[in-house]
C-alpha positions as CSV (number, residue, x, y, z in Angstrom):
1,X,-2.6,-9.0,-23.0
2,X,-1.4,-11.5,-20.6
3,X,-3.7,-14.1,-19.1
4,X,-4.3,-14.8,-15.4
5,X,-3.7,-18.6,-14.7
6,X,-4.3,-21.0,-12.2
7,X,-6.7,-19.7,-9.8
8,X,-7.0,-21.9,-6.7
9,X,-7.9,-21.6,-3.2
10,X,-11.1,-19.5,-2.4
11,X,-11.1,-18.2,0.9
12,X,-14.8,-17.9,2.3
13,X,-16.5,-14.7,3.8
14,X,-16.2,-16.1,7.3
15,X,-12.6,-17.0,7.5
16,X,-11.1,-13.5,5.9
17,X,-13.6,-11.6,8.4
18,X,-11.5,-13.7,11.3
19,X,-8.4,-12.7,9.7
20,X,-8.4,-9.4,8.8
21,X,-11.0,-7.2,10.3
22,X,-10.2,-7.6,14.2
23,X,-8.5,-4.9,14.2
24,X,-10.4,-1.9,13.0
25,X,-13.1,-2.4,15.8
26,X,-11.4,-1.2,18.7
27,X,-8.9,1.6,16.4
28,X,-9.5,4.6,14.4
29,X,-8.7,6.5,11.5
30,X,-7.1,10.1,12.0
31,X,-10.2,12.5,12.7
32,X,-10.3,14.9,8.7
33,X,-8.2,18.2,9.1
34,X,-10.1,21.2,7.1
35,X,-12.7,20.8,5.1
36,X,-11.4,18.3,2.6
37,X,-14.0,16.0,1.1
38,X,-12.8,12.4,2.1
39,X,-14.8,10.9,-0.8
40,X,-15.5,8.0,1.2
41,X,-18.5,6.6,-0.9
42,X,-16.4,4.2,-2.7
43,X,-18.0,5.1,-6.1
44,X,-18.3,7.9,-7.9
45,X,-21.2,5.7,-10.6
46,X,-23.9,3.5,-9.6
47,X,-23.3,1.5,-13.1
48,X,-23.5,-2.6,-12.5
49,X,-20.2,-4.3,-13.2
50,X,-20.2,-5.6,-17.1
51,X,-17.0,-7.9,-16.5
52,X,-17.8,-11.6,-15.6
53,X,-15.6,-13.7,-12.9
54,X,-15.9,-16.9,-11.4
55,X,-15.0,-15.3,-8.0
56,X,-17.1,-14.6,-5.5
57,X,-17.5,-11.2,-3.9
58,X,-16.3,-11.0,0.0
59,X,-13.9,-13.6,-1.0
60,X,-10.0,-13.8,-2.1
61,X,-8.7,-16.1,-4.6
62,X,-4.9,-16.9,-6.0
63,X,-4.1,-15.6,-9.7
64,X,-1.1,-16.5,-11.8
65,X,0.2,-14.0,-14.2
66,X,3.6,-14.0,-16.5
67,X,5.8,-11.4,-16.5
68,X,9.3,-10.6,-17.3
69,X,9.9,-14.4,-17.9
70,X,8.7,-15.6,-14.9
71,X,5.2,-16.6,-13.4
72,X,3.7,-14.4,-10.3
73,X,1.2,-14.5,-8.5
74,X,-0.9,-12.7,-6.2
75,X,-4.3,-13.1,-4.0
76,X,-7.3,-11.0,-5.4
77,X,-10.2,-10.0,-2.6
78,X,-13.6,-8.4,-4.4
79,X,-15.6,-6.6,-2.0
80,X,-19.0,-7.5,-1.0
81,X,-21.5,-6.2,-3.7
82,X,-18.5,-6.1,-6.2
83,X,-21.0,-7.0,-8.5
84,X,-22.9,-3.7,-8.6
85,X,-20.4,-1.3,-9.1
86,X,-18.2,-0.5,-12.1
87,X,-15.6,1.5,-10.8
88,X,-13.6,0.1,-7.4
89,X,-10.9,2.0,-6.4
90,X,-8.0,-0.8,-6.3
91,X,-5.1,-1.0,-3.8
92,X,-2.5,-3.2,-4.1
93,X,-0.6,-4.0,-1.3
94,X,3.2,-5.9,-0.7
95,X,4.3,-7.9,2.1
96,X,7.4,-7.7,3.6
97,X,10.7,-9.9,2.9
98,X,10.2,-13.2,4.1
99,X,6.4,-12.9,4.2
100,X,3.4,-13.2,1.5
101,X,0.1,-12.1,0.1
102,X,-1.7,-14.4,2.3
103,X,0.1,-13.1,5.9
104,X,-0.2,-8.9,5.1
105,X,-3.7,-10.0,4.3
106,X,-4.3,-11.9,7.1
107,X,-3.0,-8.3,9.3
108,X,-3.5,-5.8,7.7
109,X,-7.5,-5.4,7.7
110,X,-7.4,-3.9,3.9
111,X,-9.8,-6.5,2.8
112,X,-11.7,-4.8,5.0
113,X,-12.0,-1.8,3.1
114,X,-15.0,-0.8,0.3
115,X,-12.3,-1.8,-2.6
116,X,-10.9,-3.9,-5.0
117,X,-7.2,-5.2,-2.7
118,X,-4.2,-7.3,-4.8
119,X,-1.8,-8.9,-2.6
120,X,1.2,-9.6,-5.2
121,X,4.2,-12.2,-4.2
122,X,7.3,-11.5,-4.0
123,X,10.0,-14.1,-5.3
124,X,12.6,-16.0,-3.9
125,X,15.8,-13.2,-2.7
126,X,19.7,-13.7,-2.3
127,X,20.9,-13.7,1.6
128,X,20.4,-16.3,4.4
129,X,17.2,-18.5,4.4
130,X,14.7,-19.3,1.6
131,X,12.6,-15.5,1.7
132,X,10.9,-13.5,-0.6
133,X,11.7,-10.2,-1.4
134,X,10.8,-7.0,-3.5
135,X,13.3,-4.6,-5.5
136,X,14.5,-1.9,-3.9
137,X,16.7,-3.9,-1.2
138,X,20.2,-5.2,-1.3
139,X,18.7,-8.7,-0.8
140,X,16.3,-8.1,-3.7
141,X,15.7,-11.0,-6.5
142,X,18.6,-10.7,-8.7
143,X,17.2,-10.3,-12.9
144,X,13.4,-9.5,-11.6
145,X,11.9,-6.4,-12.4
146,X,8.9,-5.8,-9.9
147,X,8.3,-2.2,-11.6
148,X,7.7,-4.0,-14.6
149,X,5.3,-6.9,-12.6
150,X,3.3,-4.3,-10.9
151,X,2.8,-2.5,-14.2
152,X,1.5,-5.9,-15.9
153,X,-0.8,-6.7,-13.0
154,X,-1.8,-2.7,-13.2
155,X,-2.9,-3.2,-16.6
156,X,-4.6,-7.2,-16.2
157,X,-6.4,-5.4,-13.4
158,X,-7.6,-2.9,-15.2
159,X,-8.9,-5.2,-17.9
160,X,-10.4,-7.9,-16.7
161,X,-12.2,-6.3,-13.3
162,X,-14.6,-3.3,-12.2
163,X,-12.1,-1.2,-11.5
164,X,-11.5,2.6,-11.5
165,X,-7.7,3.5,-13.3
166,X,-8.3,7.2,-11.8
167,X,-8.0,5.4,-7.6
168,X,-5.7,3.3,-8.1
169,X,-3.5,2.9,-4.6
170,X,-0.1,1.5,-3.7
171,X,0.6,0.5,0.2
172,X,3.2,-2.2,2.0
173,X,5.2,-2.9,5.0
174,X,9.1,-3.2,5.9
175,X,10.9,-3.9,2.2
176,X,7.0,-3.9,0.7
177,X,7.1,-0.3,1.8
178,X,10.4,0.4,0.4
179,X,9.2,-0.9,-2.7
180,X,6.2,1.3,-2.8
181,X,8.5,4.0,-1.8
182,X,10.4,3.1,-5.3
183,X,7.2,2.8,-7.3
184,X,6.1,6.3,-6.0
185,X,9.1,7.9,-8.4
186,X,8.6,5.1,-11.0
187,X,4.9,4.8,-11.6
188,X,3.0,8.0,-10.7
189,X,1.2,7.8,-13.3
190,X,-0.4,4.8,-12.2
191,X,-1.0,5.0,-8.6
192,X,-3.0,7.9,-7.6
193,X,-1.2,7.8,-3.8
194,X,1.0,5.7,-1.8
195,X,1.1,4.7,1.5
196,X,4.1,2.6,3.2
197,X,4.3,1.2,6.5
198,X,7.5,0.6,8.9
199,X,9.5,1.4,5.0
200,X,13.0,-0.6,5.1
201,X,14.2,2.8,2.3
202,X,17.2,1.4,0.8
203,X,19.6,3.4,-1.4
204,X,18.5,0.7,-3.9
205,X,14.7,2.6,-3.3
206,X,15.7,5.8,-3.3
207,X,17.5,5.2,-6.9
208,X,15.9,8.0,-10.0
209,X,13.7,9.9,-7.2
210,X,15.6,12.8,-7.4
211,X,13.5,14.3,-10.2
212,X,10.2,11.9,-9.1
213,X,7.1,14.1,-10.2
214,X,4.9,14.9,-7.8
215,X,2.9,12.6,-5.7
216,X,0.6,11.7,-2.5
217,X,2.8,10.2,0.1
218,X,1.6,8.8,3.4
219,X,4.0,7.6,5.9
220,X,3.4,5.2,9.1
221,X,6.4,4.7,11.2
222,X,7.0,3.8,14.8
223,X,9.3,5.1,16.9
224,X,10.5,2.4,18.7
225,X,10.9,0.0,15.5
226,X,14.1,-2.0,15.9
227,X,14.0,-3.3,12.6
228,X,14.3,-0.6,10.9
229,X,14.9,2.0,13.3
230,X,13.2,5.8,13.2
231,X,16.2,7.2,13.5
232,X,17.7,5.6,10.5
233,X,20.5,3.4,10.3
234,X,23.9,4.6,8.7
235,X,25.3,1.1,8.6
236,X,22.7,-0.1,6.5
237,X,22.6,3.4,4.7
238,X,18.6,3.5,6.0
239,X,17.9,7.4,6.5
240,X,16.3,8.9,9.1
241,X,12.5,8.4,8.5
242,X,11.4,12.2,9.3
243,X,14.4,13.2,6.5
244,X,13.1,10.7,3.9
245,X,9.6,11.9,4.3
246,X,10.4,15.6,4.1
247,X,12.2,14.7,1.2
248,X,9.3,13.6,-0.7
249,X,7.4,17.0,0.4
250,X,10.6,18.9,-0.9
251,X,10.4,17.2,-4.4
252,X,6.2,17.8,-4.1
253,X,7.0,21.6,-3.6
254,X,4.7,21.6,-0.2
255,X,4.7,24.7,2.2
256,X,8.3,23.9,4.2
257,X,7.2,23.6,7.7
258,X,4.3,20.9,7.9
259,X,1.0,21.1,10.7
260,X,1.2,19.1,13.7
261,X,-1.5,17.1,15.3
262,X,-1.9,15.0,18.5
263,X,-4.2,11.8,18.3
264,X,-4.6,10.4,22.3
265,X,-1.0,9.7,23.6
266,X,1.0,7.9,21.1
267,X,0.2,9.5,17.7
268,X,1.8,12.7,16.0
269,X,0.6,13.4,12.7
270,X,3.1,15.6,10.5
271,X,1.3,17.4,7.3
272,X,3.0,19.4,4.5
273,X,0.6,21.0,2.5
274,X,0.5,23.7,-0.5
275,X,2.0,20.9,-2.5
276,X,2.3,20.9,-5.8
277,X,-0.4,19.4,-8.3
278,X,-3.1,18.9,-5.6
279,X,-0.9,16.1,-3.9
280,X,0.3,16.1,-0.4
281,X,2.7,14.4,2.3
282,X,1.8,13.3,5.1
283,X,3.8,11.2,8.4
284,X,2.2,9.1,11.5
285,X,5.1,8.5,14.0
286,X,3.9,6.2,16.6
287,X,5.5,6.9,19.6
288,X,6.5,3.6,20.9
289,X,5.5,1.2,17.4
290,X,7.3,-1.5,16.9
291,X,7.7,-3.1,13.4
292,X,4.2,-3.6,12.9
293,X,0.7,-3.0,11.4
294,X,-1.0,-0.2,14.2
295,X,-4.1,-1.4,14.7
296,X,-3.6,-5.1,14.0
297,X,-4.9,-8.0,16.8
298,X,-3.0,-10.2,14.2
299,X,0.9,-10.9,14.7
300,X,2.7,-8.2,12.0
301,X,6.3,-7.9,13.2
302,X,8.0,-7.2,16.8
303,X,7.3,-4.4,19.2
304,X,4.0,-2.9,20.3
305,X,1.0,-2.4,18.2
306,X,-0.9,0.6,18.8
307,X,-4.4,0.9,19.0
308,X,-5.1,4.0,18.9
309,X,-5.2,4.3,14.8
310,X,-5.4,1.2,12.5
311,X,-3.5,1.7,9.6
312,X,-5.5,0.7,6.7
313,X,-8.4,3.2,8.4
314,X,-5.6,6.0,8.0
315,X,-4.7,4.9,4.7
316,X,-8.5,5.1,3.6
317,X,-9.0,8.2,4.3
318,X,-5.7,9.1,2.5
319,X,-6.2,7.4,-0.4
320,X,-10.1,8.9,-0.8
321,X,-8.9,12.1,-1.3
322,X,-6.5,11.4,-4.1
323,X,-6.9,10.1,-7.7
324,X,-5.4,10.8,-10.8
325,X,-6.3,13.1,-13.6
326,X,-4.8,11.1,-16.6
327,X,-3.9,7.5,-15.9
328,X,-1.6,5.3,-18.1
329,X,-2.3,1.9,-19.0
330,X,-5.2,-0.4,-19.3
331,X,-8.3,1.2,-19.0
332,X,-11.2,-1.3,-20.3
């Protein structure tokens, strides 16, 4: 089993409430469709956590870990009252190129949430400027398997914290959301639903999903994103982000014509149901977003934020329904 090193930096209570949960104050989560039980308590046992660690709950710390040759790292947040519970869901979430663990934290309101949250670091890419990136992009690391990192973190995660293997969630933004887009055909049977944000879909993330088993996909998106635009980019070879979606609900056998919902002015909510092995797709195009976090009072991109949903709320409620029957990997 590898060893998490070098922890450092403790972030108090105080300062990661300042950070991350401005947002979800003043934005909401998507009201439940049907009568599907959101799950929201975030444990399904009331058993104390057996598993000792220095850190504080309500706070985040920075972890080392070794993998494929090379050391990662990646900030850690434990919930307030982690200490009480032996089953967390966990959600691990990935910046974008040229950002970090720190800065989607710092947004994205996820520490926020009643779980277990790794931010993982991307390292060092090939193009202009000094940026880090994830695989699944032409600019990716050359020689780094991130498949192969987020499966090592999966199963030091699993091991050495209160987690539960059976909610186990994947989320990112820009080329973090491609990369969770790539991990959704590589490791389903590890992540019980994933969840990208403004996804920069490569071909290079697109690679082996042909045959991808079936899977919970939500997808955020805004319209007016001129980073990486709705509409795709065929220069880039980006798709069109309502053909990459359907494409997931294709390989997940859903019902072919998805439900449409209007939330206020700027949301439309796309589900396919009928999917196959309980799992489900479902798209938020923000009519207007930019390249952003919706919900966020913290900078996450260009173009306008919305605030009529905040993301991570969405996600939540996604990610509650969903967890896997028979997880791979560490489990104690």
């Amino acid at each position: 089993m590898k060893q998490i090193r070098q922890r450092t930096a403790v972030l108090s209570t105080t300062l990661l409430a300042t950070a991350a949960v401005a947002g979800p104050a003043v934005a909401h989560s998507l009201p439940p469709e049907g009568s599907h039980s959101t799950a929201s308590a975030a444990h399904s046992s009331a058993t104390a956590c057996a598993k000792r660690t220095d850190q504080e709950s309500g706070a985040s710390a920075k972890y080392t870990i070794t993998s494929g040759g090379h050391d990662r790292s990646f900030i850690l947040h434990l919930p307030k009252g982690y200490e009480r519970h032996s089953d967390w869901p966990l959600i691990v979430a990935y910046h974008g190129r040229g950002s970090t663990g720190t800065e989607i934290e710092g947004f994205s309101g996820l520490s926020s949430l009643p779980a277990v949250v790794a931010y993982p670091n991307g390292m060092i890419g090939t193009g202009s400027g000094y940026r880090q990136a994830w695989q699944g992009a032409p600019y990716a690391p050359p020689g780094v398997d991130d498949v192969q990192f987020t499966s090592d973190l999966l199963d030091q995660l699993q091991s050495d914290y209160c987690v539960d293997p059976t909610r186990t969630y994947a989320t990112g933004k820009s080329n973090g959301a491609g990369f969770v887009g790539l991990l959704a055909c590589r490791l389903p049977d590890r992540f019980a639903a994933f969840a990208p944000n403004s996804g920069a879909f490569y071909p290079q993330a697109r690679q082996g999903c042909e045959n991808a088993k079936p899977t919970a996909v939500l997808d955020i998106h805004g319209t007016g994103d001129s980073t990486i635009p709705y509409g795709g980019d065929p220069d880039r070879d980006l798709p069109a982000i309502r053909s990459y979606v359907a494409d997931w609900a294709a390989r997940d056998r859903c019902a072919p014509n998805p439900s449409i919902r209007r939330i206020g002015t700027d949301i439309n909510v796309y589900r396919w149901k009928h999917c196959a092995s309980g799992t489900e797709v479902e798209h938020v195009a923000v009519t207007g977003g930019g390249h952003v976090w919706p919900g966020t009072h913290t900078y996450s991109g260009g173009g306008h934020v919305t605030h009529t949903i905040a993301a991570q709320d969405v996600m939540w409620r996604f990610f509650s329904k969903h967890r896997l029957a028979t997880p791979t990997g560490a489990t104690s």
